[in-house]
N, C-alpha and C positions, 0 to 999 in steps of 0.2 A: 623403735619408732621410725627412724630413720632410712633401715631399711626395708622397713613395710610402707614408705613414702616414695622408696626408687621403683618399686613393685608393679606401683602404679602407670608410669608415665610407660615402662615396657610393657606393659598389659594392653597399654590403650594402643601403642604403637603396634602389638600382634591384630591387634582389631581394625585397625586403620589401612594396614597393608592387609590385609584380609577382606576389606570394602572393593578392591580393586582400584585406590588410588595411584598405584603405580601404574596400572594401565590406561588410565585414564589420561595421563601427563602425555601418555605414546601418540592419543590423536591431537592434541596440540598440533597447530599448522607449523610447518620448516621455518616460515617468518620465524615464529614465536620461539622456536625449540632450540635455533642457535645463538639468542640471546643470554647473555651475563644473568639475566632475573631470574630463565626458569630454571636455568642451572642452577642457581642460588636457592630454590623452593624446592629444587631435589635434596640438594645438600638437607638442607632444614627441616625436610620432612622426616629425618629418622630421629634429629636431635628436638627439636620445637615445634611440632604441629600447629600450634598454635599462627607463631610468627611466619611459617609458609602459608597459611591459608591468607592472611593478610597480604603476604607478596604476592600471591596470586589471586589477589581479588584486584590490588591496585595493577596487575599486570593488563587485566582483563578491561578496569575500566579506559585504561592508556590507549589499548586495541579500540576501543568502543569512540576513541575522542580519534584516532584515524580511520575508521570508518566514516564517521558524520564530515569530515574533510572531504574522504574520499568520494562521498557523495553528491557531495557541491552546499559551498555558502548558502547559494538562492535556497535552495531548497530550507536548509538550517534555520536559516532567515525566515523566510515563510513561516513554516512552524512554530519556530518561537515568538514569532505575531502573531499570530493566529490563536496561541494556547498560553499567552501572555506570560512567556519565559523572558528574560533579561533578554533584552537586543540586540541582534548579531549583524554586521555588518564584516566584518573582516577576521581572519581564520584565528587573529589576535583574541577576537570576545572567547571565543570555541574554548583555548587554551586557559580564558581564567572562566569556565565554566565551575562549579563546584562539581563534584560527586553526585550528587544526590539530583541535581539541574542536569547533568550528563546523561543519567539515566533517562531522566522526563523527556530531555530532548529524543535521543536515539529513539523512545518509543513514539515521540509526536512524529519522527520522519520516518517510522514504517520500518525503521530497522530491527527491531523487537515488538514480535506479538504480544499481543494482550497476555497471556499465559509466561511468556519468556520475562515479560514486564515485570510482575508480579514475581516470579523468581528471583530476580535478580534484584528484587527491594528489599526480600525476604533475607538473602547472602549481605546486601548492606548493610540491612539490622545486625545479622549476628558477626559482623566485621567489626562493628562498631562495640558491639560487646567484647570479642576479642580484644578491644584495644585497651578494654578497663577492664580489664578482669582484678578481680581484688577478694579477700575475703569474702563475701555477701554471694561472687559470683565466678564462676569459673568455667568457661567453656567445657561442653561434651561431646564427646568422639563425633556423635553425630552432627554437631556443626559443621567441626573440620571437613567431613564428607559427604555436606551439602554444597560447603563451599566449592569444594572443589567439584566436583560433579558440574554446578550451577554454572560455573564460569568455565569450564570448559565443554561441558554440550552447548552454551547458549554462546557464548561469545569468543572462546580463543581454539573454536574447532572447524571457527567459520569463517571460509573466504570474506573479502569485502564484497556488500553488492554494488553492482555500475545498475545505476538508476538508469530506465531508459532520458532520453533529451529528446525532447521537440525536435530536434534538428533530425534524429533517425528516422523518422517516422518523414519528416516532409521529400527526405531525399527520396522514399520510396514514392510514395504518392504524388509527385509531381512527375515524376516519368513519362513521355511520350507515349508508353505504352499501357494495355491494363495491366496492375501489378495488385498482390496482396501482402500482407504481413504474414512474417516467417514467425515456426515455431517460436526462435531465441526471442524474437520482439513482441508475441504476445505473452509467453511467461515474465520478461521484464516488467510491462506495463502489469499484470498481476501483482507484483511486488513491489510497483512505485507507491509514494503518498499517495495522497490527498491533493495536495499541491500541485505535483506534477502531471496527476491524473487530469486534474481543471486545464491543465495550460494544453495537456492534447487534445481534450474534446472538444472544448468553443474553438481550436482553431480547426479541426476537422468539420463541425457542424458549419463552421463560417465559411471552410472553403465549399462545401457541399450546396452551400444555398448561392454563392456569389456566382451570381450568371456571365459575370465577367473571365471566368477561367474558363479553360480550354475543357470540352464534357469529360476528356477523357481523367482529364485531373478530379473533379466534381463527381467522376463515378468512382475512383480509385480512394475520395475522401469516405461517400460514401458505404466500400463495402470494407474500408477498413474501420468504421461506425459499427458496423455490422456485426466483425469478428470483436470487436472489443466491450461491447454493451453487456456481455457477462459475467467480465471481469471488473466494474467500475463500483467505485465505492456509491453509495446510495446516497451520501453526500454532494457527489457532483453529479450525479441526476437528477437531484432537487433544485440544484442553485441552475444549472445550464436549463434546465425547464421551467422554470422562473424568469430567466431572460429570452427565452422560446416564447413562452405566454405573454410576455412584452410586448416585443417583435410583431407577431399577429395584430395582435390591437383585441379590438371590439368586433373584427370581422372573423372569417373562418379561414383555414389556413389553406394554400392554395395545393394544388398536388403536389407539384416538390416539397413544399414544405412539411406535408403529411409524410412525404415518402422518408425524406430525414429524420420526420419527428420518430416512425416508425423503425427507422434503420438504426437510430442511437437508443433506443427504448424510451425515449421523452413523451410518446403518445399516450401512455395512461395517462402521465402527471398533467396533461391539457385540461384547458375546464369542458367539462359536460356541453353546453354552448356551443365552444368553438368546435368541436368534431361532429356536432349535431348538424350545425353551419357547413361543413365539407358535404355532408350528404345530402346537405339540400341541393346544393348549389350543382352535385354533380347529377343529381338525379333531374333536375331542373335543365340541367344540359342534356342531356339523355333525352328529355323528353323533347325538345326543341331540334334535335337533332334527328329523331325518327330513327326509321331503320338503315337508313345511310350513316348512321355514326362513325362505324368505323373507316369512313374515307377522312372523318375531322380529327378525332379523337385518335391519338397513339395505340394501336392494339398494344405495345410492349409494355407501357407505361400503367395501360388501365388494368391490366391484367396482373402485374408489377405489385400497386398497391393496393387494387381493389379484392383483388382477392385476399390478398392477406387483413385487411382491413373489416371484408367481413366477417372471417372469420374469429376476426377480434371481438367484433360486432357485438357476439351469441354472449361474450364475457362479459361486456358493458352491458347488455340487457340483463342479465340477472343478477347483476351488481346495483344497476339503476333503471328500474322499469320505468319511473316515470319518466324518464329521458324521454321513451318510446312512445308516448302515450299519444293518439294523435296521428 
């Protein structure tokens, strides 16, 4: 019996290193690889699979609790308001985060996709079985090389990300001259929250309409609106288009403000009303203006938003005819 019982744990151990767990350990970042831990989950891996895939889930969640540092409080903070996690105010909360709260957080700040989410809940379940294994239950190869697979694709093979800052973004745009955003800073702002996505737009939308800044800053707000409306979650085009349709009022939104609304993507989310109100009012200019308009009227400007506005136009009529009707 006994030794049809040693039989087993080298059986599972020829399958294991067969899975390509050892090469897996190889993309581990240099951080991670001249640490005491992974050294210790190499050791363990030929003797206790089990107890290495434990050291290396808690190695991964360690990594995961200096990333959400490296990322910044506010942001942590935010998040965990916002998705009613325990309170963070100082990098002290972060540290008595639980496990299971670690995970929640890192994916409310964007640090783990929906997908990566969901894996790495999955590797917590069977971590947690690992830890009571008992008669009833006993981990299978194939745990062990989820585990590991899971925590080293998703978390201990990945640099930390540097979240873009407000601060990047205004040194560009405030420049005496016209400037735009570089490749690095539009991929960042792709991979920021939620959070930090809202604190660049309303101040880009703000500075674009604030007639008190120099045009050149106000055009550099807006064509960096421009490059960025692709990438923004649908979340902060709903809440900055909510304070856009404030803003307006009960009246129609003037050409700048169409051109911003336009330039950040905020002109669908407008009410029906207010963009009906832009075409009155400029068509009513038009007509009061004759054929000399263009001595009143900015040829760059009209041409700027009008054309692409009509061409909007053809969408909102067959989205909403009765808009048109009239």
């Amino acid at each position: 019996m006994s030794s049809g019982q040693e039989l087993i744990p080298s059986a599972n151990m020829e399958i294991i290193e067969a899975s390509g767990v050892n090469a897996l350990l190889l993309q581990i970042r240099p951080h991670w690889q001249a640490k005491n831990l992974i050294q210790r989950v190499t050791k363990l891996l030929h003797v206790d699979p089990s107890s290495a895939c434990q050291r290396l889930f808690n190695a991964s969640i360690h990594d995961l609790r200096e990333k959400i540092l490296f990322a910044g409080i506010d942001i942590a903070a935010e998040a965990a308001k916002q998705h009613k996690l325990p309170p963070i105010s100082s990098a002290e909360n972060i540290e008595n985060y639980s496990t299971l709260r670690m995970i929640d957080l890192a994916y409310r700040m964007g640090l783990l996709s929906r997908p990566e989410y969901r894996r790495i809940l999955r590797a917590y379940d069977i971590r947690k079985d690992l830890e009571h294994e008992d008669d009833e239950y006993e981990a299978g190869v194939e745990d062990c090389v989820y585990i590991f697979r899971t925590c080293v694709d998703v978390i201990l093979s990945k640099d930390p990300i540097e979240l873009i800052k407000l601060t990047d973004i205004k040194e560009i745009v405030e420049r005496s001259e016209a400037t735009s955003l570089n490749e690095s800073l539009l991929e960042e702002f792709s991979h920021a929250p939620e959070p930090r996505q809202m604190e660049i737009y309303k101040f880009l939308i703000s500075s674009s309409l604030n007639v008190e800044l120099p045009d050149v800053v106000r055009h550099n707000c807006y064509m960096a609106l421009y490059s960025l409306r692709s990438m923004v979650h649908n979340q902060v085009l709903i809440t900055c288009a909510r304070e856009f349709v404030q803003r307006i009022g009960k009246r129609g939104p003037t050409l700048i403000e169409a051109r911003v609304a336009y330039g950040s993507g905020l002109l669908p989310y407008l009410k029906q009303a207010q963009i009906k109100d832009f075409y009155d009012s400029y068509f009513d200019e038009m007509k009061k203006v004759g054929y000399s308009w263009g001595h009143i009227i900015p040829m760059e400007s009209f041409y700027e938003i009008l054309k692409k506005l009509v061409a909007w136009s053809f969408v909102q009529k067959s989205l909403w005819p009765n808009m048109w009707s009239g």
